[in-house]
Structures are given as structure tokens and as C-alpha cells.
C-alpha positions in Angstrom: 51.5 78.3 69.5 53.4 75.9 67.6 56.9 76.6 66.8 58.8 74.6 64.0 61.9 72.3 65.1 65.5 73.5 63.4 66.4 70.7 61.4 70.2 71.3 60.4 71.8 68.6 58.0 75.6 68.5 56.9 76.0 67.8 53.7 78.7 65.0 52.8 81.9 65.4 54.3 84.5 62.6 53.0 87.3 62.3 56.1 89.5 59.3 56.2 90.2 60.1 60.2 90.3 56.3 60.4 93.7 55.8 58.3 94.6 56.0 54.6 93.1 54.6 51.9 94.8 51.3 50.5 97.4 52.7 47.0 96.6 51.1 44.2 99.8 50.7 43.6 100.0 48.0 46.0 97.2 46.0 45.1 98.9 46.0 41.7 102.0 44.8 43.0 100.7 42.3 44.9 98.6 41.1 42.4 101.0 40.5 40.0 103.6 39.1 42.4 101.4 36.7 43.6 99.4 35.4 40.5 103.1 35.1 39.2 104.1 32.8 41.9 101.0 30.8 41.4 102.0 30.1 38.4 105.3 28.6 39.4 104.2 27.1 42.4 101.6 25.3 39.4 104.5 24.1 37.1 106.2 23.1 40.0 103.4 21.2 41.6 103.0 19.3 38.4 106.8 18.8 37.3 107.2 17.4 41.1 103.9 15.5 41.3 103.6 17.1 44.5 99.9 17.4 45.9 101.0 19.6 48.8 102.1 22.5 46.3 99.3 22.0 44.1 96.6 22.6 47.1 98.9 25.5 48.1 99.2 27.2 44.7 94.7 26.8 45.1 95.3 28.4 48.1 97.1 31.3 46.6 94.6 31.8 43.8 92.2 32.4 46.2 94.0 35.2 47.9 94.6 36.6 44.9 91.0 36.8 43.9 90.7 38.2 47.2 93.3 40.9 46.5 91.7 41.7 43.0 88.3 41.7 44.9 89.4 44.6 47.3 91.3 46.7 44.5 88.0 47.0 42.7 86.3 48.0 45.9 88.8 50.6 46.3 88.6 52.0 42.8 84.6 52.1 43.4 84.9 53.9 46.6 86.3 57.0 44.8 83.3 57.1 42.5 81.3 60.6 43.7 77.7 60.0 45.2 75.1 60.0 42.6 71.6 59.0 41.4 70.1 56.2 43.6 73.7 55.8 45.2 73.6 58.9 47.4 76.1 57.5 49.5 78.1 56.5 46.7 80.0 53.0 46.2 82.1 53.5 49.5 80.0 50.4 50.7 81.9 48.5 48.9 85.1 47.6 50.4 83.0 46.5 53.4 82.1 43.7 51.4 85.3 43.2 49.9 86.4 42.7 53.4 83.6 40.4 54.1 84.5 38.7 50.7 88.0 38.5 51.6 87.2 36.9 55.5 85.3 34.1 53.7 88.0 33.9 50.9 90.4 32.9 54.0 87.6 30.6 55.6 87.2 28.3 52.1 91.1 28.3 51.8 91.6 26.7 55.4 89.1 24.2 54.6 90.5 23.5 51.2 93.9 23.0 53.6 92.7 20.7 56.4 91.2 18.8 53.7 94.1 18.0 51.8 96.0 17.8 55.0 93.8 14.9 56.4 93.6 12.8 53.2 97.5 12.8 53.2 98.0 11.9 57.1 95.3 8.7 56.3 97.5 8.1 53.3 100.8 9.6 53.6 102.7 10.3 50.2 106.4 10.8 49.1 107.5 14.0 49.1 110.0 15.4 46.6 111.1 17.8 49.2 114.2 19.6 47.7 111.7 21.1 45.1 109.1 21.4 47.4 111.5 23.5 50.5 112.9 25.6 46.9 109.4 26.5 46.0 107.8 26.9 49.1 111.1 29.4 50.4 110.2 31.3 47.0 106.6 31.8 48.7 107.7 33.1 51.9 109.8 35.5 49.9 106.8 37.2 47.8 103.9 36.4 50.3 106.2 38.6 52.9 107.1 41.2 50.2 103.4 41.6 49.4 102.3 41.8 52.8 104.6 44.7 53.7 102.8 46.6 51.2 100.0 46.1 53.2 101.4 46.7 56.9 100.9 50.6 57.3 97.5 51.4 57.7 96.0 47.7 58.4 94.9 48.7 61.9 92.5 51.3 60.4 91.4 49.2 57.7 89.8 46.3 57.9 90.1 46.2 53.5 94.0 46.7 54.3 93.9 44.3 57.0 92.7 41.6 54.8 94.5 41.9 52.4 97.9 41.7 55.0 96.2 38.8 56.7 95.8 37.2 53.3 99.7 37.2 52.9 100.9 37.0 56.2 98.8 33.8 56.3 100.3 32.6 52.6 104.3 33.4 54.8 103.1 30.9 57.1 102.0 28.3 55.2 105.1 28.5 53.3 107.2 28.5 56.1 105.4 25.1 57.4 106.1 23.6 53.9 109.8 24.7 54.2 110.2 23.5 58.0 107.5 20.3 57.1 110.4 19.2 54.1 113.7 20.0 56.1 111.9 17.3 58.7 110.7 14.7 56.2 114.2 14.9 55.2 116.7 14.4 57.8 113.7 11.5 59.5 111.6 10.2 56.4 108.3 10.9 58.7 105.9 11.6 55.6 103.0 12.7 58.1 105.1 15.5 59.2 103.6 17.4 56.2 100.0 17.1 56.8 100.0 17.5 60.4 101.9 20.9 59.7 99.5 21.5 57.1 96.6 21.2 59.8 98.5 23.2 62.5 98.7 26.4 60.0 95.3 25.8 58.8 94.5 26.3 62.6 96.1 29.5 62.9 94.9 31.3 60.0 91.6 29.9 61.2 92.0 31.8 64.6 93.3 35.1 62.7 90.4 35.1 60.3 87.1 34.6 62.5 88.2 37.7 64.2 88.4 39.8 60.7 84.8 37.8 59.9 83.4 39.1 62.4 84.5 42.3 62.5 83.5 42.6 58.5 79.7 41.5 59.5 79.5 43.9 62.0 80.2 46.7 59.7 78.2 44.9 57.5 75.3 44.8 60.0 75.7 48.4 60.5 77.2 47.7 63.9 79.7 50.7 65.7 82.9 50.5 64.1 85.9 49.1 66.2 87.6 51.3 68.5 84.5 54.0 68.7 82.5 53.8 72.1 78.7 54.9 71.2 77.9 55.9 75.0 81.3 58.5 75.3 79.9 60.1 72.2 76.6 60.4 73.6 78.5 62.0 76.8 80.9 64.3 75.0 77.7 65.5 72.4 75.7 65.8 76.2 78.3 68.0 77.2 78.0 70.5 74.6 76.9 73.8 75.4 72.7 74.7 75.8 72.2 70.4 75.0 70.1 68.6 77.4 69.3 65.8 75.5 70.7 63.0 72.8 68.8 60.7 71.6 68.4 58.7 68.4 71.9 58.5 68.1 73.1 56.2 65.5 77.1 55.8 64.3 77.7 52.9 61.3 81.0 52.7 58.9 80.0 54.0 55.6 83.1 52.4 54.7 85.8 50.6 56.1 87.9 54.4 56.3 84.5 56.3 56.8 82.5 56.7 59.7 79.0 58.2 59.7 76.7 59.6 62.9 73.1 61.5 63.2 71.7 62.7 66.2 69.2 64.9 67.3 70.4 67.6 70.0 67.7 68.9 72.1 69.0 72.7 73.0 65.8 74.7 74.5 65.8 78.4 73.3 68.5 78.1 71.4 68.7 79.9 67.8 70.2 77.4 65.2 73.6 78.3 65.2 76.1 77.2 62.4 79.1 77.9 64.4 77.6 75.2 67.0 77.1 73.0 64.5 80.5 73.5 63.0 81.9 72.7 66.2 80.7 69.8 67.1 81.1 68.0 63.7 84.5 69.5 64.2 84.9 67.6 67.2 83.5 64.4 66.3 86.1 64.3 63.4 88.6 65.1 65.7 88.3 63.3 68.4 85.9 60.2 67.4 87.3 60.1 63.5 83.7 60.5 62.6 84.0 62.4 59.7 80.1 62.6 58.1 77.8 63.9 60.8 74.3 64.8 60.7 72.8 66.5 63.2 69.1 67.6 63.6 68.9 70.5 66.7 65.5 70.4 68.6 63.9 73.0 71.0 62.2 70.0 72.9 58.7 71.6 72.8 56.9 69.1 75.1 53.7 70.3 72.9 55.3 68.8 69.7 58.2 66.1 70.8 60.0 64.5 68.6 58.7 61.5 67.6 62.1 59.8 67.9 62.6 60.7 71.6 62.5 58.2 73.7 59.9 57.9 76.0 61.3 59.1 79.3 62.1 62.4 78.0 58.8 62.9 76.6 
């Protein structure tokens, strides 16, 4: 006799288990701090005829692109699901993130560039101006980065964005440090080789934050989420006696998303079970969207998702 499988599906649950979303507020802030110091660091750059702060003020347009880039993915994550977009635009600030990571990639390019055309042809350096200037940046890179700080662990948008500007208070402190040394010596290839030394170290922060954006881009398990203790603790469940098709993704880079079916023979679809364990999951896992389909393993109709040892 054939018996139907209980299909239960949650409907959408939005839980930010992972951390807080990013305030507008700050993007704001930084945003305007920033493309305000671009500005200067632009004048100045010109008024000194200083190449170093002109690459640098390039670099900072960049990160504020990038800043502008995750705001918007922000504001289109709070859009409700709809139409073809059932998930809705949470999406998004994954590729912000991903946007941001090669934002960060172009800008250390962009500075061992300039850095290795000026140690082949060192340049005078008007370094009063350029250690004023550059002391400014530390000043609003660092303010702006604070506004970033809580949260960044549980966010890789948030984490960008902080990695944007801690990377800017580095740069700027290697111009500052780079024009005390040119001059109390008069070595002019001090400030390239800096140049090339901090465009190493932003490199080393960012291919970590790359590659944690295309994994979440890739649908990948989000950081800090093992797949096979999930599997275990759903095992563990009461009446379940299988897992499989298990699948866990970032729906965003706050939201986490899993389906599963539960094999549970005999066993009468039961909300409260159901409740439970998405319950637990939030809890425990910060998954807060689950989907779960219940199956009496009827070796007369398997699933055809099973895998084939169970079958």
C-alpha cells in the first residue's frame, strides 16, 4: 500500500544569529568622511606635486566606492521577498563583499605600481605636506574604521568595509613614518619601498576576505558552521534515523539557510518537532531559515535524494 511522505516546509524566517546588520548610519559617515578627505588629499597632491598622495587619494576613491557599494547592498537586503526574488535581495551584500575584496586587490596593484616606478626613479618629496596630510588620513581612516569594528567578525560586508579602512590607517601611517625618514636621511626610496611593504600587507589581509566572499558566493558552508556536527546534532533528534541531502549556504552575509530531509519511521508529522529543531539550529548553529522535509523511509518508495546506502 503506498503511503505519502510528510513534506513539512518553514516558511521564511529572517534571524541575524550571525551578528547585527551594518547601521546606515555608519556607512554614511564614513562615506562622507572619506570622500571628504579625498578631496584634500587631491588638492594637496596637486598643490605639492606629490605623486605619492595622488596614487593614495586613487586609493581612497576606491574604498569609497567600495563603501558606497556595500551601503546599497545593505539597503537592498531589507527589501521583503517578492516576485521572481523569493529569497529577496539579501544576496546582495555577498557580492558587495566580493566587490569590496577585489576593490582592495586593484588598489594594492595600483600601489606596487606606483611604488616600483618611484624606487626605479626616485622623486623629491615635499614631505612636511606630505607627513601633514598623510597624519590627517590616519585620523579619519581610523575614525571610520571604528564605526566598523563591532560586528565585523560576523560580517564579512562589515568586515570589509573595516578592512577597507584599517588598510587606508596603514598606508597613511607608512607615508607619515616614509617622510619623517626621507627627512632626517634624504633616502628618497624610503617611500616606495614602504609603499611596497604596506601593499604587501593589505595583500595578505585581503586574499583571506576574497576567499571567504567566493565561498559564500559559491554557496560554500559559511565560516565558523561545521556541516557534519549538524548532521550529528539533527541525527540525534528524537525518532530520526537518517539525514541526508543536507545542504547549509549563507543567504546573506548575516543569514544562514539549511534543508534536510529527516527520516523518522512511524512517526506522525509533528509541528512541535519541527519547531524544535529549527529552534535549535537557530540557537545553537545561527541558522536561522530551515527547511525541513520529514520522511517515513518506506523502502517501497525511497526518497530519491537518499543516498544509496540507505536505500
Amino acid at each position: 500500500m503506498p503511503h505519502d511522505h510528510h513534506h513539512h516546509h518553514h516558511g521564511q524566517e529572517h534571524d541575524h544569529a550571525h551578528g547585527p546588520a551594518p547601521g546606515e548610519r555608519g556607512f554614511a559617515l564614513g562615506v562622507s568622511l572619506n570622500l571628504g578627505f579625498v578631496v584634500l588629499e587631491l588638492v594637496a597632491g596637486l598643490v605639492a606635486g606629490s605623486m605619492a598622495l595622488l596614487a593614495d587619494a586613487g586609493h581612497n576613491l576606491s574604498d569609497v566606492l567600495g563603501l558606497v557599494l556595500a551601503w546599497v547592498a545593505v539597503r537592498l537586503a531589507r527589501r521583503l521577498p517578492g516576485g521572481r526574488r523569493t529569497y529577496g535581495w539579501h544576496r546582495g551584500t555577498i557580492l558587495a563583499a566580493l566587490g569590496n575584496a577585489m576593490l582592495l586587490l586593484v588598489a594594492v596593484g595600483a600601489i606596487a605600481l606606483e611604488s616600483v616606478q618611484r624606487l626605479v626613479a626616485p622623486a623629491p618629496v615635499a614631505t612636511g605636506f606630505m607627513m601633514g596630510v598623510a597624519a590627517a588620513g590616519i585620523l579619519v581612516n581610523g575614525a571610520t574604521a571604528l564605526l566598523f569594528a563591532k560586528g565585523r567578525e560576523a560580517d564579512i560586508n562589515r568586515r570589509g568595509a573595516y578592512l577597507h579602512m584599517v588598510a587606508d590607517a596603514a598606508v597613511s601611517a607608512g607615508v607619515v613614518a616614509g617622510g619623517l625618514l626621507i627627512r632626517l636621511t634624504g633616502w628618497h626610496w624610503v617611500d616606495p619601498v614602504v609603499g611596497l611593504v604596506i601593499a604587501g600587507v593589505i595583500l595578505v589581509g585581503t586574499w583571506g576576505l576574497l576567499r571567504e566572499a567566493i565561498d559564500l558566493a559559491m554557496d560554500a558552508v559559511p565560516r565558523g558552521i561545521e556541516p557534519e556536527a549538524v548532521r550529528a546534532w539533527l541525527a540525534a533528534r528524537p525518532g530520526v534515523a537518517e539525514v541526508h541531502d543536507l545542504h547549509i549556504w549563507a543567504l546573506s552575509t548575516t543569514e544562514t539557510a539549511l534543508t534536510a530531509h529527516l527520516v523518522r519511521p512511524g512517526a506522525a508529522v509533528d509541528d512541535g518537532f519541527l519547531g524544535g529543531v529549527q529552534q535549535g539550529l537557530r540557537e545553537r548553529f545561527g541558522i536561522g531559515h530551515a527547511t525541513l522535509q520529514v520522511e517515513q523511509g518506506d523502502p517501497a518508495h525511497p526518497c530519491a535524494l537518499a543516498p544509496a546506502e540507505s536505500l
